[in-house]
C-alpha positions in Angstrom: 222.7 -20.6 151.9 222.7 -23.9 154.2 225.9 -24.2 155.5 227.2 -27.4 156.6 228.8 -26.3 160.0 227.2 -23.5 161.6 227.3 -21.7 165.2 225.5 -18.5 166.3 226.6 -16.8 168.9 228.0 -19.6 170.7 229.1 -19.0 174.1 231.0 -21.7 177.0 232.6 -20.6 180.6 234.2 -23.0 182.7 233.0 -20.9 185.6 234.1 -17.3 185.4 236.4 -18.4 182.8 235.3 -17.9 179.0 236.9 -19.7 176.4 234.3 -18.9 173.7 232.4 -15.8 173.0 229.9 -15.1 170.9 231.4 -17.1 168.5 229.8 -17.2 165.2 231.3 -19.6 162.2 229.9 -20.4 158.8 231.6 -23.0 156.5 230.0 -23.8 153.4 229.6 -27.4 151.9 232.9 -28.8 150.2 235.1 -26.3 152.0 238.3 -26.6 153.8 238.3 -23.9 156.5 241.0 -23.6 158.9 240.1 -22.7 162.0 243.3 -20.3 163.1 244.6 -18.8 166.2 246.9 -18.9 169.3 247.3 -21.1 171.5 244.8 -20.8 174.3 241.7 -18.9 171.9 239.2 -21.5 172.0 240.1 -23.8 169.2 240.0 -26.7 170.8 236.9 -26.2 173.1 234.9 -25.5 169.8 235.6 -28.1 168.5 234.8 -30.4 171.6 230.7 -28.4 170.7 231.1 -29.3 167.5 231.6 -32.9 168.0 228.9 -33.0 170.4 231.5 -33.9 173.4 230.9 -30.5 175.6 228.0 -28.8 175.7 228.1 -24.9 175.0 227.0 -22.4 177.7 224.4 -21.0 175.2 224.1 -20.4 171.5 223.9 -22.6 168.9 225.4 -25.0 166.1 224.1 -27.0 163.3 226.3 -29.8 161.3 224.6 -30.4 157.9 221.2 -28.8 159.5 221.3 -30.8 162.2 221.4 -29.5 166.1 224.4 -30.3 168.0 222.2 -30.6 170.9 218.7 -32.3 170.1 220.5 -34.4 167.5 223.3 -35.9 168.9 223.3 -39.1 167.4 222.6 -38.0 163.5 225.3 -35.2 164.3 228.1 -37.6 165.4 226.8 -40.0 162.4 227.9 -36.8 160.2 230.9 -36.2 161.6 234.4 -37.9 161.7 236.8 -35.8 164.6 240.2 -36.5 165.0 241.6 -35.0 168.6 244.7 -33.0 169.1 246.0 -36.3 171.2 246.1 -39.6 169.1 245.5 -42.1 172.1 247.1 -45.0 173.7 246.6 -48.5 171.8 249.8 -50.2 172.5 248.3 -53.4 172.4 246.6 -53.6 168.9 247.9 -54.0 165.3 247.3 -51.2 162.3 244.5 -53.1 160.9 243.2 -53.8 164.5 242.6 -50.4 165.2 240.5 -49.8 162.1 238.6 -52.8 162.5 237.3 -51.9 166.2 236.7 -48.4 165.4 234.4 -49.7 162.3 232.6 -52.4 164.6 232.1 -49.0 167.4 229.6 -47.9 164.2 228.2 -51.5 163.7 230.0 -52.3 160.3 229.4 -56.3 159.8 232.5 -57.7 159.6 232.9 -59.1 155.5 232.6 -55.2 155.3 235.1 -54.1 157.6 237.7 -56.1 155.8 237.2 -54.5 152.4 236.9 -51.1 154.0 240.1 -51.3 156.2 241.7 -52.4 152.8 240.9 -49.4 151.6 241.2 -46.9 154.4 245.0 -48.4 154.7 246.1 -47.5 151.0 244.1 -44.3 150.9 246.6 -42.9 153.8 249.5 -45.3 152.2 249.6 -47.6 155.6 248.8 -50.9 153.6 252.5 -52.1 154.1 252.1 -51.4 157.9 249.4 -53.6 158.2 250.2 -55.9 160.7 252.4 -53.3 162.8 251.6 -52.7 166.4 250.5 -49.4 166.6 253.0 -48.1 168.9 256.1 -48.6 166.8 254.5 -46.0 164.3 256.5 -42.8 163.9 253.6 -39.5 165.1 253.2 -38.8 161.2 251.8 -42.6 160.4 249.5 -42.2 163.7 248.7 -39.2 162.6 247.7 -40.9 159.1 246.0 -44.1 161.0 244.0 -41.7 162.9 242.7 -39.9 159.8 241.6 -43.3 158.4 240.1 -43.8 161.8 238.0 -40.6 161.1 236.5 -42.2 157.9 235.4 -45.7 159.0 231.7 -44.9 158.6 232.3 -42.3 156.2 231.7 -39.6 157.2 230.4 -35.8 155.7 232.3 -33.8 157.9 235.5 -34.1 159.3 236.6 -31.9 162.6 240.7 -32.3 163.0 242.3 -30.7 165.9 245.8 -29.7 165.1 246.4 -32.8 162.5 249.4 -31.1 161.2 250.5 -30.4 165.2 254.0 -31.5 166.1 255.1 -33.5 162.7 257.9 -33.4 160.2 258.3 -30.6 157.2 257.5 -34.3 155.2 255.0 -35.6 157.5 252.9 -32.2 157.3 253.2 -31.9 153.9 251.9 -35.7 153.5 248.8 -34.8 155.7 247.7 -31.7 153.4 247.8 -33.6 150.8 245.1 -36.2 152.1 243.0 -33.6 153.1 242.8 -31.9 149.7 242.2 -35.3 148.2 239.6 -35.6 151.1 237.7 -32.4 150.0 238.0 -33.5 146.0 235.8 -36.9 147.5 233.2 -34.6 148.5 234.2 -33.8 152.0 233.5 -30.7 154.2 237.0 -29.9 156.5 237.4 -28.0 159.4 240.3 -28.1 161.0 242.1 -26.1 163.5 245.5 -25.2 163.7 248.4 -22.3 164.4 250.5 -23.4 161.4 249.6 -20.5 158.8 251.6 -22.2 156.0 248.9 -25.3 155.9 246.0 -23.2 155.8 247.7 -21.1 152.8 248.4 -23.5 150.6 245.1 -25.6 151.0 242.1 -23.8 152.7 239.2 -22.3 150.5 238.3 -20.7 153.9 239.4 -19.7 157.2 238.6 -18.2 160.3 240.7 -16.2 162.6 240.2 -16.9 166.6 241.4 -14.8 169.3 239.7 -14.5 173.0 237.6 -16.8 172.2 236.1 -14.4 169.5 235.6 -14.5 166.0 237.8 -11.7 164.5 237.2 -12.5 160.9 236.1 -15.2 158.4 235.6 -15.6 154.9 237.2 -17.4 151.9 240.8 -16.7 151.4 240.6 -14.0 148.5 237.9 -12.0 150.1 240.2 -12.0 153.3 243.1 -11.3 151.5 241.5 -8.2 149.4 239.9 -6.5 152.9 243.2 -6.6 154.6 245.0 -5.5 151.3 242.7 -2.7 150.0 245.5 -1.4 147.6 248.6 -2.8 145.9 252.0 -2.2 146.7 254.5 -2.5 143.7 257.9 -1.9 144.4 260.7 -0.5 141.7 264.1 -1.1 142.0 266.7 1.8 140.1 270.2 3.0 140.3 270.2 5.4 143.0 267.8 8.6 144.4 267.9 10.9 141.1 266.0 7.9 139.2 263.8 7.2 142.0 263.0 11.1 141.8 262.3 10.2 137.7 260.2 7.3 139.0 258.4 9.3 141.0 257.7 12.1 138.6 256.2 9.5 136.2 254.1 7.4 137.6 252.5 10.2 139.9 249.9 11.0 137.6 248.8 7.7 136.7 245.0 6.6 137.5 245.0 4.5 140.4 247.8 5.2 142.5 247.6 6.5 145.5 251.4 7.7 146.4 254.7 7.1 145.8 257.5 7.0 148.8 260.8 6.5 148.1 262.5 4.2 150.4 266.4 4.7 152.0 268.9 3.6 149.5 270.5 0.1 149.9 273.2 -1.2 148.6 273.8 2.2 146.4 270.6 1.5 144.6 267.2 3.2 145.4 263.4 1.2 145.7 260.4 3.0 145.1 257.4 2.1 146.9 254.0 2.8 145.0 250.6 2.2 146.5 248.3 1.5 144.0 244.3 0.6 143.9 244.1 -0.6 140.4 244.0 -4.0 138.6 246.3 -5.9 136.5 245.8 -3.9 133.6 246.7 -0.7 135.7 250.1 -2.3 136.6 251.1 -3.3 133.3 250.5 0.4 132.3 253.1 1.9 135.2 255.6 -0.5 133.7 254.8 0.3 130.3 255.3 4.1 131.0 258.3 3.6 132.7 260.0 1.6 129.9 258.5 4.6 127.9 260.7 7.1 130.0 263.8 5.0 129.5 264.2 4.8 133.2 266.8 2.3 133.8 264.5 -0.4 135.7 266.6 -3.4 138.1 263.7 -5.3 139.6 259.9 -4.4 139.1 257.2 -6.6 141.7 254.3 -6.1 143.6 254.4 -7.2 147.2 252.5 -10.2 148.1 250.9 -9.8 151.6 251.0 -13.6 152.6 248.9 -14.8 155.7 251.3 -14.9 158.8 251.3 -10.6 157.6 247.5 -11.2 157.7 247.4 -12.9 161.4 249.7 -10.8 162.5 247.3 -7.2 161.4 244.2 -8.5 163.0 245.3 -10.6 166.0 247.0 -9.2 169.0 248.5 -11.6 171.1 245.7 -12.2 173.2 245.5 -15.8 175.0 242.4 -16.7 177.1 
């Protein structure tokens, strides 16, 4: 498969310091992969290889086949990054901005004016057109620097921590430009330690600690290897129908034991792990409704990713 960002292996120190190692990421064309981990596990520094603004120690990385090394220039023609830090521009208007980041990639100007036009409404700044930069709130620079990002239209685009320091609102705003990003054909990678962003929009993610890879893949596949079984939970009256509970569903294909947990609030939960599908499921809540058991609540536990981060990570900061 050719990936469009990939690193093998890649290593940098800052003397005896190392802030990467051995890291090895894959992200396929189209994707949006979050790049998660502490503070301090090498985010940021990858990214700065990535974008062709540090050099690694050794290994190596590709964007869209293209070395990050002997092909600097086609690399950062690929790419669009926007830093963790947005910059000072006090002195220039919204559409001021744009328009010298589009002449930096030698955009004639008749075509800088359309494309600014459109770069403004895409991220909804057209009405702050002629605002100095500086009186933006951090979410509309956050915005303006996204449209920054995609002057010359870029393939890729490497975002450090977009989402970093905003509003409920303002985050919320930013994920949904970067899904409509990826719908235009878009490969995203971005970084961040905000686990609710990368669970409601990433196809793929990658979990940093050390400096080291820990584990990568698209969300379901991570989800299923961290969750090899189900847990479904019963709620009944009190410990002699938790007993009946137990006594039924024991035999049943698929599961793989039944504890019963301490009693709260007078009634009982029964904890079953099970390895089957949702077919399997249905059928232990079929046979309990068979047994009359007296049922208040019947779910399966969702294992969401902040329980993921927290079973594979384990605290440590480089």
């Amino acid at each position: 498969m050719q990936y469009m960002i990939e690193t093998r292996e890649l290593v940098k120190t800052f003397g005896k310091f190392t802030a990467v190692d051995g890291l090895s990421i894959t992200v396929p064309p189209g994707a949006i992969y979050g790049f998660v981990g502490p503070n301090g596990a090498g985010k940021t520094t990858t990214m700065r290889i990535l974008t062709t603004l540090t050099r690694p120690t050794s290994g190596t990385a590709t964007i869209g086949g293209h070395d990050i090394g002997a092909e600097r220039r086609k690399v950062r023609r690929m790419i669009g990054y926007m830093p963790d830090e947005f910059g000072v521009y006090d002195d220039l208007r919204v559409w001021e901005y744009l328009d010298f980041f589009a002449a930096c990639y030698d955009i004639a100007r008749d075509e800088r004016r359309r494309l600014i036009a459109d770069l403004l409404e895409l991220v909804e700044l057209s009405h702050r057109r002629e605002d100095m930069v500086n009186e933006l709130s951090k979410g509309l620079k956050q915005r303006l620097s996204l449209a920054r990002t995609l002057a010359h239209d870029p393939q890729v685009l490497i975002l450090d921590e977009p989402a970093s320091g905003l509003d409920p609102r303002a985050r919320i705003e930013i994920r949904e430009l970067m899904v409509e990003l990826a719908k235009m054909g878009k490969t995203i990678f971005f970084s961040t330690h905000i686990l609710a962003d990368v669970e409601n929009i990433c196809t793929h993610i990658g979990i940093i600690e050390g400096g080291k890879m820990i584990m990568q893949g698209d969300m379901a596949e991570m989800k299923a290897r961290l969750t090899p079984h189900r847990v479904i939970v019963v709620t009944v009256k009190d410990q002699a129908v938790a007993e009946q509970v137990r006594g039924v569903v024991g035999g049943i294909v698929g599961v793989l034991d039944v504890d019963i947990i301490e009693p709260k609030g007078g009634r009982s939960r029964v904890q079953i792990q099970f390895n089957g599908d949702d077919d399997g499921v249905a059928l232990i809540n079929q046979k309990l409704n068979q047994a009359d058991i007296l049922i208040y609540s019947f779910s399966e536990e969702v294992r969401d990713l902040e329980a993921l981060f927290m079973g594979v990570t384990q605290g440590i900061v480089t």
